[in-house]
Backbone bond lengths (Angstrom), bond angles and torsions (degrees), N, CA, C in turn:
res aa  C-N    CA-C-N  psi(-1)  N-CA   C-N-CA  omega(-1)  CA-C   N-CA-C  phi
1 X - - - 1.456 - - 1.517 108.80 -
2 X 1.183 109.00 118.53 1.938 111.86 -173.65 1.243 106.32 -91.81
3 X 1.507 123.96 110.20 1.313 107.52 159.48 1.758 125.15 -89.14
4 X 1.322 97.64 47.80 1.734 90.82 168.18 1.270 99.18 -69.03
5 X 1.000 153.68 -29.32 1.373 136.65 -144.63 1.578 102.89 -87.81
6 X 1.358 112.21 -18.84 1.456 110.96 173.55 1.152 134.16 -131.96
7 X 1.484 109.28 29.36 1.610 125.36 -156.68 1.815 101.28 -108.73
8 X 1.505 109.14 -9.78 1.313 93.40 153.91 1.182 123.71 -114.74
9 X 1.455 131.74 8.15 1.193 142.98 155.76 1.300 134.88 -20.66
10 X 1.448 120.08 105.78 1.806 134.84 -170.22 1.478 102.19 -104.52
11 X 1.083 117.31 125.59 1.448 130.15 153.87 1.702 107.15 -111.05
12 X 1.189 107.16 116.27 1.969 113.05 -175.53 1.323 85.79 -89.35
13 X 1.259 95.47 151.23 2.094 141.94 172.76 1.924 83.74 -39.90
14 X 1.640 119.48 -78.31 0.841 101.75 179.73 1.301 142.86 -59.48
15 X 1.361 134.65 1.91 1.256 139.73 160.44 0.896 103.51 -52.34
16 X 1.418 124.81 -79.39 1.521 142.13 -155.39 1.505 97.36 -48.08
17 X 1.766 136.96 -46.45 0.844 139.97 -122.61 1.630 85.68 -100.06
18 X 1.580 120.24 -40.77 1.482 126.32 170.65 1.961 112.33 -72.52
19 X 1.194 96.96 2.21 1.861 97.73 177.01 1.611 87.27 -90.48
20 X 1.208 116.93 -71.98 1.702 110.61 164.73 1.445 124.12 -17.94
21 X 1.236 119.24 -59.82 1.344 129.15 175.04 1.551 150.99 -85.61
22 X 1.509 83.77 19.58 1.645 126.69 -170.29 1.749 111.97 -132.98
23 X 1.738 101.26 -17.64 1.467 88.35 170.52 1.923 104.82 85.04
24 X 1.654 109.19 -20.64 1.420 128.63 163.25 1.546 116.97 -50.76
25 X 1.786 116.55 38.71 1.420 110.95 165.47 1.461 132.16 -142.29
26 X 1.066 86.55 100.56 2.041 110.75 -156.56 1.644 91.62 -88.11
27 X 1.421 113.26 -5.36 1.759 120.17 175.30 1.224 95.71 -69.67
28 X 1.353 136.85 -57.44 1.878 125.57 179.08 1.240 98.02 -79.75
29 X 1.903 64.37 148.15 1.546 116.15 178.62 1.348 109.13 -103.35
30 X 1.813 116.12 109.99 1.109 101.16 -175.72 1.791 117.66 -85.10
31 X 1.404 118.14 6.41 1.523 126.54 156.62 1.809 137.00 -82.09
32 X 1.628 76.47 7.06 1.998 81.92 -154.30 1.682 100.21 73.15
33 X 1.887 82.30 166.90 1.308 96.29 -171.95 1.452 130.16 -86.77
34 X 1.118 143.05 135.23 1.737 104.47 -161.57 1.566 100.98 -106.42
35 X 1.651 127.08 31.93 0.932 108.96 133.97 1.472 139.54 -83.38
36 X 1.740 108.72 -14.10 1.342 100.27 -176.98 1.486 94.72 -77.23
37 X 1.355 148.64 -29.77 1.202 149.89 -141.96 2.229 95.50 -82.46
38 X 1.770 100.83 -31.89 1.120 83.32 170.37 1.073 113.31 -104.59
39 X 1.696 141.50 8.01 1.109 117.58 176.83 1.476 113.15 -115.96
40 X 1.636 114.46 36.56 1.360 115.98 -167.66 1.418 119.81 -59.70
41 X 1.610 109.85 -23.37 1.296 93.68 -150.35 2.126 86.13 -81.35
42 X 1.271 115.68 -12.43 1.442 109.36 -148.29 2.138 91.98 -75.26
43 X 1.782 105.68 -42.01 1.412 84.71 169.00 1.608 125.56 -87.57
44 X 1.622 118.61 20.08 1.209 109.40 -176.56 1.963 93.22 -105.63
45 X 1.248 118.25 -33.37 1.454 105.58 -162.46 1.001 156.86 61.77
46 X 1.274 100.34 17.93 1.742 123.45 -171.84 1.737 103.65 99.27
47 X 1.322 120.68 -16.95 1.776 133.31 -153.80 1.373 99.61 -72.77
48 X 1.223 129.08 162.80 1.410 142.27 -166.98 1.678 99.62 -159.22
49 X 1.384 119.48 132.68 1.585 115.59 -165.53 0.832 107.26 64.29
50 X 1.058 158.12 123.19 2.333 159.81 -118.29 1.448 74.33 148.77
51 X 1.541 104.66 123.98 1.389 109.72 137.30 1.598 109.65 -101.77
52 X 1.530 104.93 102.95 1.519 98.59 177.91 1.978 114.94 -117.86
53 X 1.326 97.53 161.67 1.463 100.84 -158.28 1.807 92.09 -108.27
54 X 1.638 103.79 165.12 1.389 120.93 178.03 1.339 100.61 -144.15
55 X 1.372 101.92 106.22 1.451 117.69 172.01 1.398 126.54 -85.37
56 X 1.572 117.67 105.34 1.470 126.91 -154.98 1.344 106.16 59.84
57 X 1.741 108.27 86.70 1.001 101.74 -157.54 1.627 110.02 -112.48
58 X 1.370 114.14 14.80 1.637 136.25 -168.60 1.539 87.11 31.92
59 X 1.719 90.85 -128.92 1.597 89.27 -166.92 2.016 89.65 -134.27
60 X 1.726 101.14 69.87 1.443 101.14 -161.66 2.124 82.43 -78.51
61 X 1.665 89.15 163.95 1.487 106.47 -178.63 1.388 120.96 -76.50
62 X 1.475 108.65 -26.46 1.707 125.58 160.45 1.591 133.28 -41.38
63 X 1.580 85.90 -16.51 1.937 89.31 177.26 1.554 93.13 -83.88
64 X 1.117 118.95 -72.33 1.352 121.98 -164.84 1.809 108.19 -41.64
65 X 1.430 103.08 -32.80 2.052 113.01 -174.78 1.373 96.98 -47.08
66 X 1.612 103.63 -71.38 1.673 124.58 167.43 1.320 124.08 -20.22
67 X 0.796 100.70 -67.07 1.824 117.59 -164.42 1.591 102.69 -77.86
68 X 1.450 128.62 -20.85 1.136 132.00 169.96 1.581 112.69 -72.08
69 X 1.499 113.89 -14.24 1.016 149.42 -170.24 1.681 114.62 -62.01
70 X 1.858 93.21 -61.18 1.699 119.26 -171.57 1.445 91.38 131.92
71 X 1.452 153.27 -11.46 0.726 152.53 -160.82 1.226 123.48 -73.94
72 X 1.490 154.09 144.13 1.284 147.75 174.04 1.719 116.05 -88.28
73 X 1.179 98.07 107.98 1.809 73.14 -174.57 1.826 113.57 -117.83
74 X 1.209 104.18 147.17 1.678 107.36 176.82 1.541 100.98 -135.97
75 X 1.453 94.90 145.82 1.452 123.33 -174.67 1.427 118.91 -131.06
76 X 1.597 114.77 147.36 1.209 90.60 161.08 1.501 107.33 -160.21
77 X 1.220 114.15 -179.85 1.958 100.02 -130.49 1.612 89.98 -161.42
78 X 1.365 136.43 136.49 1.583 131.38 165.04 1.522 97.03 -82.94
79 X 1.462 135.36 -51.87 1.363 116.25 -173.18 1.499 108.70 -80.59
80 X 1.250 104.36 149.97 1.759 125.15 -157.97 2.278 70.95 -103.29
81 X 1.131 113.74 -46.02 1.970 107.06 -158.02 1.967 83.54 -54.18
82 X 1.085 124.46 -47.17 1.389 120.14 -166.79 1.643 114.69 -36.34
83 X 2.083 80.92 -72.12 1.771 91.76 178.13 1.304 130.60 -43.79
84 X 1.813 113.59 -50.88 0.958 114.36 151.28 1.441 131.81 -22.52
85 X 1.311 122.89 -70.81 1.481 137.11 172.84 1.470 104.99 -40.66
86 X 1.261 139.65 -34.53 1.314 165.54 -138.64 2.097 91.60 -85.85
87 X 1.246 92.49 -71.20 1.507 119.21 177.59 1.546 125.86 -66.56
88 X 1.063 105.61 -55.31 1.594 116.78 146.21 1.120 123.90 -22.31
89 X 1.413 109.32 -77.58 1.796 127.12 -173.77 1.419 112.78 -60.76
90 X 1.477 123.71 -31.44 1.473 120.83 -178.75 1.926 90.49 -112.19
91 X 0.518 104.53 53.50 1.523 91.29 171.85 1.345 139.22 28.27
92 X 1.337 128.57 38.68 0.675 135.25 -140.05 1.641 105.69 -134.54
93 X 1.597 115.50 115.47 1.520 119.51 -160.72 1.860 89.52 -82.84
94 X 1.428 120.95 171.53 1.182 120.33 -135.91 1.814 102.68 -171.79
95 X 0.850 130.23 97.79 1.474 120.99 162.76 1.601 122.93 -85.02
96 X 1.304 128.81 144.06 1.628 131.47 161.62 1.138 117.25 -103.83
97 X 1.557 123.55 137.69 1.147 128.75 155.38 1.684 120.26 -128.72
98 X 0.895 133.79 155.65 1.420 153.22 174.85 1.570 101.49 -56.81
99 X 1.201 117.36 131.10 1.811 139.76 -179.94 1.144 101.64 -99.77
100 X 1.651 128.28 80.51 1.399 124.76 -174.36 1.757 121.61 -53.15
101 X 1.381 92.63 -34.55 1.796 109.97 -177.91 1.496 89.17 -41.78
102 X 1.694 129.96 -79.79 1.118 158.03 179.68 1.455 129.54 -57.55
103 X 1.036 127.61 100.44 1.596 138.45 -158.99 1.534 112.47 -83.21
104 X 1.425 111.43 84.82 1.722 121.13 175.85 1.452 88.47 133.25
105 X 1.533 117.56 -16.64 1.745 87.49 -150.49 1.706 111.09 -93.51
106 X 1.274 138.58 167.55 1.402 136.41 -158.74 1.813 96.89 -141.72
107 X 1.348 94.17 140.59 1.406 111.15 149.19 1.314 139.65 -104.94
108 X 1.164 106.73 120.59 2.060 118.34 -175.90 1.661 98.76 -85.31
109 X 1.324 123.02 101.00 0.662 102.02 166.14 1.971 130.22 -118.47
110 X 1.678 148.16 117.16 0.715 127.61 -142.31 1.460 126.43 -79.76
111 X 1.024 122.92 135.99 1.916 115.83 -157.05 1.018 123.87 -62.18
112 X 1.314 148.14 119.05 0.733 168.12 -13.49 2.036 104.71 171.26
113 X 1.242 95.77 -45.32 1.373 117.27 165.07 1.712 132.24 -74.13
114 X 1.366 104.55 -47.77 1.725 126.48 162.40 1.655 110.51 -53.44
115 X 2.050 109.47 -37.63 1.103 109.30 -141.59 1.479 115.45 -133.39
116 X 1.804 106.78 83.05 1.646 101.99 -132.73 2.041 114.75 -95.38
117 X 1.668 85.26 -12.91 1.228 97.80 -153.52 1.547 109.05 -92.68
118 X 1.340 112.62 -14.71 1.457 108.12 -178.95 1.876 80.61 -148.91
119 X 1.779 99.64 -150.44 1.769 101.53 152.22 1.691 93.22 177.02
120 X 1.078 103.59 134.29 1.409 143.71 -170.99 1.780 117.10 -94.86
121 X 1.427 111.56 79.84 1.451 97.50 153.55 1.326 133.94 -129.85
122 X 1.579 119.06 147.21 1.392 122.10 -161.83 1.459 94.88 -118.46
123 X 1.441 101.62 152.59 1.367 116.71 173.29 1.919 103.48 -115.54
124 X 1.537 78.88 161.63 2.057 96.16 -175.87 1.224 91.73 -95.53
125 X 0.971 141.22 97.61 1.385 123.24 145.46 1.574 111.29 -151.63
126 X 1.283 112.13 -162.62 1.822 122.49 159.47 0.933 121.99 -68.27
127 X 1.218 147.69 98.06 1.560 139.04 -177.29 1.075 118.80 -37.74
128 X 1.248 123.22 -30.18 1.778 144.71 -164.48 1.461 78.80 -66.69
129 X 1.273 132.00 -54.40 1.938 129.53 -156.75 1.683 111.49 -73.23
130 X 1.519 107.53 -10.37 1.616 109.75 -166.11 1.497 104.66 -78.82
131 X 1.513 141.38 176.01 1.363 123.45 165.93 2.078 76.66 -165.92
132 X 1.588 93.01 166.60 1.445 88.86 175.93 1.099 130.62 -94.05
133 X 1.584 109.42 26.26 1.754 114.54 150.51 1.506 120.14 -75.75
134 X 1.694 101.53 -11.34 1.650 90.71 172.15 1.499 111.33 -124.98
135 X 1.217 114.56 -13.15 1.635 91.54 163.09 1.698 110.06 -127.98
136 X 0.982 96.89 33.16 2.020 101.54 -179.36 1.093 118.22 77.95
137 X 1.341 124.46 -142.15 1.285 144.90 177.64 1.442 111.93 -126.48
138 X 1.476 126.07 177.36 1.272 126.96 -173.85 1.582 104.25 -141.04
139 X 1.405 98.35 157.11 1.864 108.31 166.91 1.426 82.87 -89.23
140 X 1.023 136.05 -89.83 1.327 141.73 -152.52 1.288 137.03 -103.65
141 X 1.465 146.52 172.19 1.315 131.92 -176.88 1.600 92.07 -158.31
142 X 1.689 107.25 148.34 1.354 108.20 -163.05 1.642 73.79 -126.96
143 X 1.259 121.41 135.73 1.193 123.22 173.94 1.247 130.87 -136.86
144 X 1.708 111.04 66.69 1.608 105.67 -132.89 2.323 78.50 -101.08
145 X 0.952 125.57 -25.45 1.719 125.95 176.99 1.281 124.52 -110.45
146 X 1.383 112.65 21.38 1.623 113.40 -144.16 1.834 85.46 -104.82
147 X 1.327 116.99 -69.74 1.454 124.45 -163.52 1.261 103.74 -84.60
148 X 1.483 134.33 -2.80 1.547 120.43 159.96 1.346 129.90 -110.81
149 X 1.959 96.88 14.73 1.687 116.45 177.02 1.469 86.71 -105.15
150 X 1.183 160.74 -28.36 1.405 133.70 -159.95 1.706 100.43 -110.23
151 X 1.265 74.29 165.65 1.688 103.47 179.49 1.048 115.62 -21.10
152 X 1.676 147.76 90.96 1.649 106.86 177.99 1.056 129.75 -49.57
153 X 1.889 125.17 1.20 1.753 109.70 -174.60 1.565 89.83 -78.56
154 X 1.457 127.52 -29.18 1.359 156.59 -136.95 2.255 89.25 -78.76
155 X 1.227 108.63 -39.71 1.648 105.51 -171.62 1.017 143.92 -33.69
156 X 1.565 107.91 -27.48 1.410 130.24 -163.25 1.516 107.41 -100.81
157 X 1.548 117.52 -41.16 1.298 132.84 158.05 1.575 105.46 -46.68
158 X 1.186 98.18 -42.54 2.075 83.47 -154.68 1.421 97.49 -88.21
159 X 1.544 116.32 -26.62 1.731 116.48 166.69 1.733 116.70 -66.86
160 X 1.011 96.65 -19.00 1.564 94.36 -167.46 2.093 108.91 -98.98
161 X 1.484 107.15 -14.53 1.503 129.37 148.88 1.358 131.37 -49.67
162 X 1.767 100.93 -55.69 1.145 110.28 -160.47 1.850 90.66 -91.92
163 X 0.760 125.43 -56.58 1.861 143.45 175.44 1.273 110.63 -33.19
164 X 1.368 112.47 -64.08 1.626 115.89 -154.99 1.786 110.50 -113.95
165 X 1.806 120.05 -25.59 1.153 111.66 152.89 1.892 133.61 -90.89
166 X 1.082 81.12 -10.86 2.001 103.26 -156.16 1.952 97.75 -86.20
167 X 1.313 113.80 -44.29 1.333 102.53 -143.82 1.779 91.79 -93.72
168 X 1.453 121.75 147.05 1.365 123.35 162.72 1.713 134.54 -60.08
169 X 1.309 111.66 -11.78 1.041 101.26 -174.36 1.686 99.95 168.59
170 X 1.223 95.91 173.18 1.884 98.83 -175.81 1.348 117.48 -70.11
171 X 1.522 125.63 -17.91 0.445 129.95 159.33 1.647 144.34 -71.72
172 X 1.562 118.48 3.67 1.584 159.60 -147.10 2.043 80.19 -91.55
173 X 1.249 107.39 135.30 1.530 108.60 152.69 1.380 120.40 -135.96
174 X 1.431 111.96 159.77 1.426 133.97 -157.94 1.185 108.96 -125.76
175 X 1.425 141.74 109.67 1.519 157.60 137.41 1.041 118.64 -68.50
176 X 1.435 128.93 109.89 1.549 146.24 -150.64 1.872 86.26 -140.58
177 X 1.219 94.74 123.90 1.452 103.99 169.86 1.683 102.74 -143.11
178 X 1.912 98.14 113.80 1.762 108.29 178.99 1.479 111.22 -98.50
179 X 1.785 116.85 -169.20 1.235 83.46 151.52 1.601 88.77 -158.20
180 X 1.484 109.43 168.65 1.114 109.23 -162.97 1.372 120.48 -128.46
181 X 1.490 116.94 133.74 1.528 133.94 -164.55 1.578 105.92 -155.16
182 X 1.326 98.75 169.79 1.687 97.68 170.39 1.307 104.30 -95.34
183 X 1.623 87.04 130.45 1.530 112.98 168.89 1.744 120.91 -43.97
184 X 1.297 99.83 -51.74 1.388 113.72 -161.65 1.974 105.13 -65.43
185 X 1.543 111.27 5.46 1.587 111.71 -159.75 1.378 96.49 -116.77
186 X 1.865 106.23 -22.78 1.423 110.03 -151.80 1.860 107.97 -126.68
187 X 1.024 143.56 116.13 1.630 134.53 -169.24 1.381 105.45 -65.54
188 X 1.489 113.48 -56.43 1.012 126.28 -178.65 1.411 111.26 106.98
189 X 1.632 123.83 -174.78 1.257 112.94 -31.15 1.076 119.80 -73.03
190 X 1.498 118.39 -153.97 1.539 103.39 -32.27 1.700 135.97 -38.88
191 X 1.079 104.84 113.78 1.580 109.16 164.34 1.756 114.24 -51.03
192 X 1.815 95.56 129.81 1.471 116.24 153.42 1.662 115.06 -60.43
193 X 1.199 100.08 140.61 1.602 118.40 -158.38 1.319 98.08 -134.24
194 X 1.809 144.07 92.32 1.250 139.39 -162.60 1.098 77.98 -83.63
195 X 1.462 105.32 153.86 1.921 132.82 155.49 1.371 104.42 -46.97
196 X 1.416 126.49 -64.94 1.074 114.58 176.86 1.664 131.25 -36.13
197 X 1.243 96.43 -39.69 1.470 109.72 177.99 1.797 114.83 -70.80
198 X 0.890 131.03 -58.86 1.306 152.17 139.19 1.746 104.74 -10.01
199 X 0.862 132.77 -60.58 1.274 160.93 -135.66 2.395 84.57 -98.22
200 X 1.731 85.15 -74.00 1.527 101.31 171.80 1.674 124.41 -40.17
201 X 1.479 105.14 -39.54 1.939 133.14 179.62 1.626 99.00 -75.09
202 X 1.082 127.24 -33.75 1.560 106.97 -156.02 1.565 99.71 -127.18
203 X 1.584 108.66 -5.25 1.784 83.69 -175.16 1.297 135.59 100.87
C-alpha cells in the first residue's frame, strides 16, 4: 500500500478550525467509541485514578465516560467552539484561565463542585506547545484521532511527545486506533497509518 499519495499532505490549524465551524465533523462519535468500550480493561490495567490524556481531543464523549469513572482526564484541542461544545452538551459548568507557559492558549477547566467524581481539563492550543511541565505526565493515552489527524511529516513528533515526554512511567498505556484504506482513493484525513509504520513509531 503506497502512501505517496499522502505523505506530503498539510491540513492547516485553520482548516480544522473551519471543520469545527461548518458542522464538517463526521470524526465524532456521538456514542463513544466502541473500541475503547472493548478494550478498556487493556488501557485501564486493573488501575483506578488514571490520569489519562486525549490527544486532539474535540469534544469526544469518552472524557466525561472516564472521569465519571474516578479518572483524571486532560485534553487538548486547537478549537476552543469544540471544547466549549464539550461542556455544554454534558452539562457541565466550566471555568477558563490563561496558560501563561503558552501564549494565546486557555484552560477549560470543569468545576470542581458540579464535577465530583473524577475532573477534566483541556487546553486550546497546539499540542506541539504542551510539555510535561504544564500538564504532567499520564498513565494512559486514548488515541483514537490523534495520529491519523496530523500531518504525516508531523508522526514522529507527536509519537515522540506523547511516548517519551507525556507518559509516567513504563508502566503508562497507549490505545491507538487507525484505520485502513487505500491511500491512493482517499486524501485524507483521516490519514492511512501502515502497520509497518506504526510498528516503525513505537518500537
Amino acid at each position: 500500500s503506497d502512501i505517496g499519495a499522502q505523505k506530503d499532505k498539510v491540513v492547516t490549524e485553520e482548516e480544522w478550525l473551519q471543520k469545527w465551524e461548518m458542522g464538517n465533523i463526521g470524526f465524532h462519535k456521538e456514542q463513544g467509541h466502541p473500541l475503547l468500550q472493548k478494550y478498556l480493561d487493556v488501557l485501564l490495567n486493573g488501575r483506578s485514578g488514571l490520569r489519562i490524556f486525549f490527544p486532539l481531543c474535540g469534544k469526544a464523549v469518552e472524557m466525561k465516560w472516564l472521569a465519571d469513572m474516578g479518572h483524571s482526564i486532560v485534553g487538548v484541542e486547537v478549537s476552543e467552539q469544540a471544547l466549549k461544545e464539550f461542556f455544554a452538551e454534558h452539562s457541565l459548568p466550566y471555568h477558563k484561565e490563561p496558560v501563561p507557559e503558552i501564549l494565546g492558549a486557555k484552560k477549560l477547566q470543569a468545576c470542581f463542585l458540579a464535577f465530583t467524581s473524577g475532573n477534566i481539563s483541556l487546553y486550546c492550543c497546539s499540542i506541539y506547545d504542551l510539555s510535561s511541565s504544564i500538564v504532567g505526565k499520564f498513565d494512559g493515552v486514548w488515541d483514537r484521532g490523534a495520529l491519523v489527524a496530523v500531518n504525516p511529516r508531523d508522526r514522529q513528533r507527536l509519537v515522540t511527545l506523547l511516548c517519551y515526554c507525556l507518559f509516567s512511567n513504563k508502566n503508562s498505556s497507549y490505545l491507538l486506533v487507525t484505520v485502513s484504506y487505500d491511500p491512493n482513493k482517499h486524501k485524507g484525513p483521516p490519514f492511512y497509518v501502515p502497520e509497518s509504520e506504526i510498528k516503525s513509531l513505537f518500537g
